[in-house]
TORPA-365239 format. One record per residue (C-alpha): residue number from 1; residue in three letters; x, y, z. Coordinates in Angstrom, 3 decimals, padded with zeros to 6 digits, always signed. Layout:
N
<atom k="NUM" r="ala" east="X" north="Y" up="Z"/>
...
END
This chain:
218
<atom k="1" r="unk" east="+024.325" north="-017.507" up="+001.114"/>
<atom k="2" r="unk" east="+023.347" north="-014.408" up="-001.060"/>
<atom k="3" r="unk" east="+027.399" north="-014.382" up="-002.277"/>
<atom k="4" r="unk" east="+027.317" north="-018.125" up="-002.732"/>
<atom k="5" r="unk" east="+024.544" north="-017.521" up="-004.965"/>
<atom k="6" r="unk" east="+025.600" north="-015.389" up="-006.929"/>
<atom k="7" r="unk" east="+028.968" north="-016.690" up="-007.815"/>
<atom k="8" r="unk" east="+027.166" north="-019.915" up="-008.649"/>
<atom k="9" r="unk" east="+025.368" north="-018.473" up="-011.336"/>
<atom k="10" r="unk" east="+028.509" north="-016.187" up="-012.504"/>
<atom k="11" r="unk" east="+031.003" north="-018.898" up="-012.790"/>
<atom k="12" r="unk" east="+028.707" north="-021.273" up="-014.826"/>
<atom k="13" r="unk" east="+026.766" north="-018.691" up="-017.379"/>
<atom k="14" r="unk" east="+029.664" north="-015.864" up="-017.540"/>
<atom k="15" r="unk" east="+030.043" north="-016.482" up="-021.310"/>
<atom k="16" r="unk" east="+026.314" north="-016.528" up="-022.328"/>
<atom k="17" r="unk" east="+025.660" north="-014.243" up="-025.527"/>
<atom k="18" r="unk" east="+023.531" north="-011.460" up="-024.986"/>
<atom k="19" r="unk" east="+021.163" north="-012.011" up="-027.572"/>
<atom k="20" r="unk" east="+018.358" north="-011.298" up="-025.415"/>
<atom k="21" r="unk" east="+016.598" north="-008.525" up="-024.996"/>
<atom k="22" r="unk" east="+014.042" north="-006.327" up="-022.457"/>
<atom k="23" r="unk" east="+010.522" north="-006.200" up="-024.652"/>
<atom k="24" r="unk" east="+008.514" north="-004.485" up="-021.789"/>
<atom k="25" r="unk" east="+009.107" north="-003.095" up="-018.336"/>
<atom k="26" r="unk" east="+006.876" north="-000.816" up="-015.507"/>
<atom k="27" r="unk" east="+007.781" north="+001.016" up="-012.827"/>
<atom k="28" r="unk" east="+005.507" north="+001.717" up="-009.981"/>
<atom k="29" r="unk" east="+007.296" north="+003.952" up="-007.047"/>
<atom k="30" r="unk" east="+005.856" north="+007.532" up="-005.308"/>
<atom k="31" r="unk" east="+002.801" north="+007.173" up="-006.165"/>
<atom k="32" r="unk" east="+002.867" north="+006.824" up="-009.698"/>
<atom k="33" r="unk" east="+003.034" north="+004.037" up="-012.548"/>
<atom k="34" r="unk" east="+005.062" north="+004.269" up="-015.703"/>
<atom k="35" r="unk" east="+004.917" north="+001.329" up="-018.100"/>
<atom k="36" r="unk" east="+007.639" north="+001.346" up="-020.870"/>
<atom k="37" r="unk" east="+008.946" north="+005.013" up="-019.724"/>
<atom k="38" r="unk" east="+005.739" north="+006.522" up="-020.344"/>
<atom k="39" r="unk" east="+003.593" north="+007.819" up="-017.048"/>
<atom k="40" r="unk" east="-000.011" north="+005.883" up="-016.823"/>
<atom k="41" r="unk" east="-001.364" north="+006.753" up="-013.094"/>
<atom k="42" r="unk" east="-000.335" north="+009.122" up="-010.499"/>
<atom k="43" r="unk" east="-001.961" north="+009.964" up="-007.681"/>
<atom k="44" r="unk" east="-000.447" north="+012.298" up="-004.910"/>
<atom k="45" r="unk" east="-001.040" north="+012.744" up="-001.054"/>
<atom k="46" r="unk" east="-002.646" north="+009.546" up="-000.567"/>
<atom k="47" r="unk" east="-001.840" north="+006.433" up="+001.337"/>
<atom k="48" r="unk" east="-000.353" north="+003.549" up="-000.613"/>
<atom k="49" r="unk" east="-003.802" north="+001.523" up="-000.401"/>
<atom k="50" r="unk" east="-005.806" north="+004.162" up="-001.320"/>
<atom k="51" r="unk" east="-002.681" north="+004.517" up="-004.517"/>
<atom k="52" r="unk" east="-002.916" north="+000.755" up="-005.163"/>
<atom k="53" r="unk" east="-006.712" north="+000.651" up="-005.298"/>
<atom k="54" r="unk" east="-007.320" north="+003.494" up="-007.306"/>
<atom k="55" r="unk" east="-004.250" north="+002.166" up="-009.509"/>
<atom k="56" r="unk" east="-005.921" north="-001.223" up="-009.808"/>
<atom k="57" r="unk" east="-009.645" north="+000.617" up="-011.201"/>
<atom k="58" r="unk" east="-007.843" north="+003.318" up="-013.219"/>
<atom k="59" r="unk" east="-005.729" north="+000.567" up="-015.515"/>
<atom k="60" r="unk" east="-009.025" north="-001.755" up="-015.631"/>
<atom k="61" r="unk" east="-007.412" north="-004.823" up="-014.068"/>
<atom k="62" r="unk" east="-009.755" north="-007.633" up="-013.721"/>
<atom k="63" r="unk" east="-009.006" north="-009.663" up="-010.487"/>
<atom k="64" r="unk" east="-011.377" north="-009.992" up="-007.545"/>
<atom k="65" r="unk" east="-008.979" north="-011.716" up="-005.354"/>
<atom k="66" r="unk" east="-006.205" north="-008.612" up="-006.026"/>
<atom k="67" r="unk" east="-008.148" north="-007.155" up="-002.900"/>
<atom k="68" r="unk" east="-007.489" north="-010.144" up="-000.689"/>
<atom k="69" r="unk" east="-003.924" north="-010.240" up="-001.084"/>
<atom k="70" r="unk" east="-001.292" north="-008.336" up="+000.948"/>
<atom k="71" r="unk" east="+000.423" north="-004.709" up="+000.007"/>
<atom k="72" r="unk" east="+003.646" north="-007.017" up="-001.097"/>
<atom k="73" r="unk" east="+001.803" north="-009.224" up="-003.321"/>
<atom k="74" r="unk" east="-000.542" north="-006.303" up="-004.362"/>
<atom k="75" r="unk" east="+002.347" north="-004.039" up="-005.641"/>
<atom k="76" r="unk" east="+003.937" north="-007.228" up="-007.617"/>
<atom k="77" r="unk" east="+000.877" north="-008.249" up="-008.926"/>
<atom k="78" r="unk" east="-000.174" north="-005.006" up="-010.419"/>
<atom k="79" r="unk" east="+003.204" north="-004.068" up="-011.752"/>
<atom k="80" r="unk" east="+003.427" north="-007.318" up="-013.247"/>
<atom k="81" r="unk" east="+000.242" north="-007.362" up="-014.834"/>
<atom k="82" r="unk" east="+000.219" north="-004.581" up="-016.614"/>
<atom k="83" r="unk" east="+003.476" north="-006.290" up="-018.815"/>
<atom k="84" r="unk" east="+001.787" north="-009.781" up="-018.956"/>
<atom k="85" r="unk" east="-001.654" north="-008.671" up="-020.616"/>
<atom k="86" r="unk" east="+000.415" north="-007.619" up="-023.230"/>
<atom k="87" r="unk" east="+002.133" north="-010.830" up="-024.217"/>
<atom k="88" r="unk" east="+000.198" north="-014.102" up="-022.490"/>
<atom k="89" r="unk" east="-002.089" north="-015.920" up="-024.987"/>
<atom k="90" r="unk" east="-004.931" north="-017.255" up="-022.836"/>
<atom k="91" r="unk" east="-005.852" north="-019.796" up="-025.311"/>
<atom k="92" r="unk" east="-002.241" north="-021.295" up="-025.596"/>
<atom k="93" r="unk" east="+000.201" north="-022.509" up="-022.673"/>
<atom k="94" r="unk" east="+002.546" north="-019.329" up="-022.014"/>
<atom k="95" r="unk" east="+006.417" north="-020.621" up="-021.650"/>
<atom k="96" r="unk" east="+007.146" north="-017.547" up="-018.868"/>
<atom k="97" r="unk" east="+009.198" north="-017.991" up="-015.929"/>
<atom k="98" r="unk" east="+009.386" north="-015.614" up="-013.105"/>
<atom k="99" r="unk" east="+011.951" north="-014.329" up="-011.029"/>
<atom k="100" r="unk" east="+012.109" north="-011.938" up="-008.428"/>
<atom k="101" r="unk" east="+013.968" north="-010.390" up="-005.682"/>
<atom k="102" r="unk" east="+013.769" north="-007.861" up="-002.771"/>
<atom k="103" r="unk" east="+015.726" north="-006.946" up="+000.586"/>
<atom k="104" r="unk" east="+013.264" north="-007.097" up="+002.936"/>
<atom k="105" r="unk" east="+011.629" north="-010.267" up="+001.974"/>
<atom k="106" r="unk" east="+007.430" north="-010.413" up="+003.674"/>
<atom k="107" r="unk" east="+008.466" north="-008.602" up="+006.305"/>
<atom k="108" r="unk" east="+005.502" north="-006.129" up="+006.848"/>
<atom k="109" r="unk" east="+003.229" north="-009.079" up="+006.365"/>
<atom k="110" r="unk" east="+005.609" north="-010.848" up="+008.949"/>
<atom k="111" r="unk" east="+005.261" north="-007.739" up="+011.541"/>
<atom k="112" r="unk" east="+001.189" north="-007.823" up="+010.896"/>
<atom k="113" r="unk" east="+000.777" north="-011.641" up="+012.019"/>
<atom k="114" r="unk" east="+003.605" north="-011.279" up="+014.907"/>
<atom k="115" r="unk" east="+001.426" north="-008.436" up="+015.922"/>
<atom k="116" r="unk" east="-002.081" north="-010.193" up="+015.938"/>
<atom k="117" r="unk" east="-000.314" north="-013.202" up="+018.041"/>
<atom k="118" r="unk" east="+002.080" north="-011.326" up="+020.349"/>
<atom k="119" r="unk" east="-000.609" north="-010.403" up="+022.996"/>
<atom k="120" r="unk" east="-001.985" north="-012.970" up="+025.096"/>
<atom k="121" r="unk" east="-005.364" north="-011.459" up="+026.504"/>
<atom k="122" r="unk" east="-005.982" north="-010.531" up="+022.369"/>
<atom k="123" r="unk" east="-004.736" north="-013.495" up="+020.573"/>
<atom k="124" r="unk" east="-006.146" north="-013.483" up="+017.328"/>
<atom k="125" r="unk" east="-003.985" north="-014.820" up="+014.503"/>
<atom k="126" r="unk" east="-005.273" north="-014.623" up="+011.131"/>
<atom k="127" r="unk" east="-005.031" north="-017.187" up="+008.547"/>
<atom k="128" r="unk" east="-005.689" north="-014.380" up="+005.736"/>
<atom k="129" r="unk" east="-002.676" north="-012.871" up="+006.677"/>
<atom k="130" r="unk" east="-000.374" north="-015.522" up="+007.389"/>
<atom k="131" r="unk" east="-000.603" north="-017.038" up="+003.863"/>
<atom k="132" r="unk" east="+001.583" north="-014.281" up="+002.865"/>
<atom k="133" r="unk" east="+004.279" north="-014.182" up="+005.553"/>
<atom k="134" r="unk" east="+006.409" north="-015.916" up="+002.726"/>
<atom k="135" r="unk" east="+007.834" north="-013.428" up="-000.240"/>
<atom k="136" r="unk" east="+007.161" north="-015.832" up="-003.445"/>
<atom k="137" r="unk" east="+003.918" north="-015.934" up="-002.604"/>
<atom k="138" r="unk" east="+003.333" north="-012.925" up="-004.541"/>
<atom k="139" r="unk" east="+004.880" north="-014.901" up="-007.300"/>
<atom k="140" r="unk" east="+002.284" north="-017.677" up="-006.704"/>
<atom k="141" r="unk" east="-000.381" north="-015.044" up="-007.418"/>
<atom k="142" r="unk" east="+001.103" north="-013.915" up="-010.723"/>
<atom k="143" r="unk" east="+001.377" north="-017.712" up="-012.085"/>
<atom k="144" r="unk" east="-001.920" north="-019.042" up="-010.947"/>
<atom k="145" r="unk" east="-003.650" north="-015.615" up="-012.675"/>
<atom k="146" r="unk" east="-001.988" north="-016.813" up="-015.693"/>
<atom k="147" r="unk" east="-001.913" north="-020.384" up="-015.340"/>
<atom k="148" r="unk" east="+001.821" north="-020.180" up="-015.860"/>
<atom k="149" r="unk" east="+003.622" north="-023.328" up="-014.619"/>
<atom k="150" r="unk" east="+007.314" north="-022.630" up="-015.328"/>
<atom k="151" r="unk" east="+010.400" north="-022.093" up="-013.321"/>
<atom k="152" r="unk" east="+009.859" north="-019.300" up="-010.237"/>
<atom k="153" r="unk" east="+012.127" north="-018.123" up="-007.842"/>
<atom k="154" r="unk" east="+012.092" north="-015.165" up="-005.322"/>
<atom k="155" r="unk" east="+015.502" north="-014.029" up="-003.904"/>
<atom k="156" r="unk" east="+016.674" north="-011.499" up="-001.010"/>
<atom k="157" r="unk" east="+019.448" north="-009.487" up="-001.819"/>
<atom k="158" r="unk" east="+021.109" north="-006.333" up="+000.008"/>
<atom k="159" r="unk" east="+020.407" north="-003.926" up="-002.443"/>
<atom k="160" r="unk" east="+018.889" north="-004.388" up="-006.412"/>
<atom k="161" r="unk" east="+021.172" north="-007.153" up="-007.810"/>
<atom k="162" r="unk" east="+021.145" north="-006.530" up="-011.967"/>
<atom k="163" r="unk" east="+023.764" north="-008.730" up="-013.051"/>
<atom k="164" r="unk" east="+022.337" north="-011.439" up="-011.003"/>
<atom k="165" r="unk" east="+018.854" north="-011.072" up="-012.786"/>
<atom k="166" r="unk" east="+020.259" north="-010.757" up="-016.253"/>
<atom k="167" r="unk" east="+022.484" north="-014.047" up="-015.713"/>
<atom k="168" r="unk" east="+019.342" north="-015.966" up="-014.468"/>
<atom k="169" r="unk" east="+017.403" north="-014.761" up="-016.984"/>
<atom k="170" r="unk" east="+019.405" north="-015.444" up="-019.910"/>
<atom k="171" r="unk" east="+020.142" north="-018.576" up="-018.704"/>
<atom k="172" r="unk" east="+016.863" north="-019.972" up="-018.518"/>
<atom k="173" r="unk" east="+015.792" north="-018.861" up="-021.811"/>
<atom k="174" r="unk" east="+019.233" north="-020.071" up="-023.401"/>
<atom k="175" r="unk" east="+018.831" north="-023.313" up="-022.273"/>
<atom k="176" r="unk" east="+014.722" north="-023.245" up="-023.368"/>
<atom k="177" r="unk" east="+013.500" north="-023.648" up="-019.837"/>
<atom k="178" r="unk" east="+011.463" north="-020.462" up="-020.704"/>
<atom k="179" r="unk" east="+011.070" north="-018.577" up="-023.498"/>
<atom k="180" r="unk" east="+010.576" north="-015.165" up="-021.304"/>
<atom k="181" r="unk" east="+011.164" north="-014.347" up="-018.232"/>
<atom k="182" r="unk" east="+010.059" north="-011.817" up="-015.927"/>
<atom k="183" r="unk" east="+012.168" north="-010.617" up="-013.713"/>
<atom k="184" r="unk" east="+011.815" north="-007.964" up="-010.923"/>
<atom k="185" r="unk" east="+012.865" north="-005.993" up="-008.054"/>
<atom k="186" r="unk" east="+009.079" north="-005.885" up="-005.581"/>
<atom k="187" r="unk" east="+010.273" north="-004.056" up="-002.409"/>
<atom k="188" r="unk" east="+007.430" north="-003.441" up="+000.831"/>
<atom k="189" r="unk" east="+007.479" north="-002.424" up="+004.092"/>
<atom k="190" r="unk" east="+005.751" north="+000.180" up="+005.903"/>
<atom k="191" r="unk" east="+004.451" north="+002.339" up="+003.177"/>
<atom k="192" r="unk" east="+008.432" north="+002.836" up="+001.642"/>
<atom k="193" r="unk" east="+008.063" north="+000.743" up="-001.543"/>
<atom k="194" r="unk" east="+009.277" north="+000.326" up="-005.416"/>
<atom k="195" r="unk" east="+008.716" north="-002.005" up="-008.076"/>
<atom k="196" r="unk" east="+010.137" north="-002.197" up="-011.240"/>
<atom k="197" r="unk" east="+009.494" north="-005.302" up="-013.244"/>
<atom k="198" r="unk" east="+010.479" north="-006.218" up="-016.850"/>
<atom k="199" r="unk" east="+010.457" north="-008.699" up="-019.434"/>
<atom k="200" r="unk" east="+013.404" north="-010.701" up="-020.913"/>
<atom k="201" r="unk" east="+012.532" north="-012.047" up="-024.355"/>
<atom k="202" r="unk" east="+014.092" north="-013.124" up="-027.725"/>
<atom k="203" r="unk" east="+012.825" north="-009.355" up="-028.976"/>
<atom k="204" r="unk" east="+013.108" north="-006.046" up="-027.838"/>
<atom k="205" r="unk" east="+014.549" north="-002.983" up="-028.540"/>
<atom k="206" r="unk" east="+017.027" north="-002.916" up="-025.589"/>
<atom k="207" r="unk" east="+019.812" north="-005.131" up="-024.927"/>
<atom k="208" r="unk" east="+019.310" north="-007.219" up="-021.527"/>
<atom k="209" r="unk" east="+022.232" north="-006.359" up="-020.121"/>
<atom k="210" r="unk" east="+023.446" north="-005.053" up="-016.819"/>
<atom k="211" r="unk" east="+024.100" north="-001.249" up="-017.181"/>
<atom k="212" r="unk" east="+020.350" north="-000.738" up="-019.221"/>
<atom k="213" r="unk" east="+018.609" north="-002.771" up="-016.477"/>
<atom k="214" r="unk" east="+020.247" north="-000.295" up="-013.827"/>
<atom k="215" r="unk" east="+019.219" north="+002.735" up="-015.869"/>
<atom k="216" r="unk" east="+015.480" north="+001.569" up="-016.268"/>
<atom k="217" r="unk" east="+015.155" north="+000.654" up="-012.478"/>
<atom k="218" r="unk" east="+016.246" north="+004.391" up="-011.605"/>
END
């Protein structure tokens, strides 16, 4: 399926132009958050809740419900928001579509709710939890936040898939389904996680292309 993908979107938007560029990207891996190459949180020796929290307080983010949501759906939102606050007009509808990707999908959300269900005399399944035993949900989260009602997708890939994200991306805005589009690689599961999220626009100061999204995701 992932292949069949992915030669869909090759054979049909090989010869777009690459007159789009990456205006903004973050980085949030080990503990620390860089937005636009430049470090803006760290914090060592801690768990990745205590991290995300303190994260969350530190870069004055302003979303009650960020403490309801799961560690997959935290990590996304947080990277994410620290682009969008930059460029979304509240007062004007915001043209941004979102796309995302990972390898292992919800799948520590999945283990949490197969765990709260899996014993008989203790059987205790949580709604809370099962609303985000699906991966775009995290992309739900970003769009409602910023009442963004364009095109959304959330793949699973082997490994980080540039080329993919850079021919979906261009494609969209080329053909004015979106006139940005951020796109992502949000990766969770038992306290090993990365997320590196950036913007495709019209502007920028960096080609979106292939080999500069590979060297910003390292």
């Amino acid at each position: 399926m992932e292949v069949a993908i992915q030669r869909f979107f090759l054979k049909k938007y090989n010869n777009l132009s690459s007159e789009i560029y990456i205006s903004h990207y973050c980085r949030i891996e080990n503990n620390t958050v860089y937005t636009n190459g430049e470090l803006q949180f760290e914090l060592k020796d801690v768990t990745f809740s205590e991290f995300i929290k303190s994260a969350y307080k530190e870069l004055k983010v302003d979303y009650p419900k960020f403490f309801k949501m799961d560690n997959l759906s935290k990590l996304a939102f947080l990277t994410s928001e620290l682009i969008l606050k930059k460029v979304v007009q509240n007062d004007q509808e915001n043209n941004i579509a979102i796309v995302f990707a990972n390898q292992a999908s919800s799948l520590d959300t999945d283990v949490k709710y197969q765990n709260s269900i899996q014993n008989k005399n203790n059987y205790f399944p949580s709604p809370a939890v099962f609303v985000y035993t699906l991966p775009n949900i995290c992309v739900g989260e970003i769009s409602i936040k910023h009442q963004l009602q364009t095109e959304n997708a959330f793949f699973v890939f082997d490994e980080f898939n540039a080329e993919f994200l850079v021919n979906y991306a261009n494609q969209l805005i080329q053909s004015s389904k979106a006139e940005k589009v951020l796109c992502g690689w949000v990766e969770f599961y038992q306290e090993n996680y990365k997320s590196f999220v950036y913007l495709a626009d019209k502007q920028g100061s960096q080609i979106h292309n292939q080999q500069n999204i590979n060297l910003l995701y390292k």
